[in-house]
Structure formats: structure tokens, C-alpha cells
N, C-alpha and C positions, 0 to 999 in steps of 0.2 A: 380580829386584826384589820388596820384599815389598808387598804388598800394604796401602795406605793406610786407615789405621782409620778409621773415621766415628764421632761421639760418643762420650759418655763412658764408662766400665767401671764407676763409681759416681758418686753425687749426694750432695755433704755435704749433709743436711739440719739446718738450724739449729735446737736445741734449742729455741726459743723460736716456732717455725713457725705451732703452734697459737696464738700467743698475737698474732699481725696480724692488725690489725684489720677486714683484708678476708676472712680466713680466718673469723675468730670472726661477722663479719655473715655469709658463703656457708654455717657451715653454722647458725647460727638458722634461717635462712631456708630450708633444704633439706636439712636433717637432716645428721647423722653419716657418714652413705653418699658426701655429698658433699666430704668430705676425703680418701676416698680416690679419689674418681672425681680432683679436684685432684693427688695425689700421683702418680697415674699419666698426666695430661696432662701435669706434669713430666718425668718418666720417660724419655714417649715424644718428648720435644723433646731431651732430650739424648741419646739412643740414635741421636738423627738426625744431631745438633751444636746449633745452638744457636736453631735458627726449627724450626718446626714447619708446614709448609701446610695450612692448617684445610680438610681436602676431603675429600668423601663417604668415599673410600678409607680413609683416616686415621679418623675417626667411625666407622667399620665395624670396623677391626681395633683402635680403643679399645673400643668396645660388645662385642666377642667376649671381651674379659677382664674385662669387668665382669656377671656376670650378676643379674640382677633388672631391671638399671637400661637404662631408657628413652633412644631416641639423644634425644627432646626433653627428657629430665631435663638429661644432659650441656651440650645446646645452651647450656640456660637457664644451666648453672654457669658455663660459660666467656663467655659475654655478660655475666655480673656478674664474673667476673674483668677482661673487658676494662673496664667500666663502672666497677670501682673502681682501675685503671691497674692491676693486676696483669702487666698485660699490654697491651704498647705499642697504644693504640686507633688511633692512626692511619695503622701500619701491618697491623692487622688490619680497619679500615675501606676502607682502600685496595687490599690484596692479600690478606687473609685468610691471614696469616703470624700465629703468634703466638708471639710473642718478648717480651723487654724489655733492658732496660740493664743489670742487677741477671741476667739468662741468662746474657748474651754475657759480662761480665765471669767471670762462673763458670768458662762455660765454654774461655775463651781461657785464665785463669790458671790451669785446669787441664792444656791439651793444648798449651802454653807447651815442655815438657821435649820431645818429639814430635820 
């Protein structure tokens, strides 16, 4: 039996990415760096499937591919992602999962063929 894939192989990103209005406030607010720090908390939710569990571990092996950047830079982007619903707040309030509606559908009508 073969072995059951976990997440995705690619992430359509929507040409118009930079241009949400919660992207365009995260990076006024904390520079250039933090779109891609953004691009790769993506990344690494669908590498997993379609939640991601916000835990030290997880913060440790996003901070290893980012270098320069601080795990409190990170913290601060992803609390203003939850903060602008980028990312469902009250179940990252509740279990520190972060997900949304707009993930899951991605990622379901993606791994649909499976």
C-alpha cells in the first residue's frame, strides 16, 4: 500500500496577493521581509494539509529558513494576521491552530483528485 501524502506539492498563489489589504497593512507596518516571512507560514500549512499548529516546534523550524528574522518579529506578523482574520482568530484563540475558510477550500479542491 502506498503510502498517504500529507499536503500540497504546490500553492496557487493569486496574482493579486500583494494587493489584500491585510498583506499591504502587514507589510507598511513591518517591512518587505514580512511578506515573505507571510509566504512561508503559508507554505508550511499546506506542506502539512490545511491547519498548521502554532507551537514552539513549528516557530523553530519557520525561524531556521528565515534568517535575519526574529521568532518575536514572526510572532508579531502572525497576531496581525490573525487580527486582520487572515487567519481564523477563534480558532487560533482557542487551540492555536492557524487556518481559515479560504486554506481549507484550497486545500480540499486541491487534494479532491487523491
Amino acid at each position: 500500500m502506498r503510502p498517504h501524502k500529507q499536503g500540497l506539492d504546490y500553492y496557487p498563489l493569486s496574482v493579486d496577493f500583494f494587493q489584500d489589504d491585510c498583506i499591504k497593512a502587514i507589510s507598511s507596518e513591518f517591512g518587505i521581509r514580512s511578506e515573505i516571512v507571510i509566504i512561508k507560514v503559508i507554505l508550511l500549512i499546506f506542506q502539512r494539509g490545511y491547519y498548521l499548529n502554532w507551537n514552539k516546534d513549528e516557530k523553530l523550524k519557520l525561524l531556521a529558513s528565515l534568517p535575519g528574522v526574529s521568532i518575536n518579529y514572526i510572532e508579531q506578523i502572525v497576531q496581525r494576521l490573525v487580527k486582520w482574520d487572515f487567519f481564523n482568530s477563534e480558532l487560533f484563540e482557542q487551540k492555536k491552530v492557524l487556518t481559515s475558510t479560504v486554506i481549507q477550500t484550497l486545500y480540499f479542491k486541491h487534494t479532491r483528485r487523491r
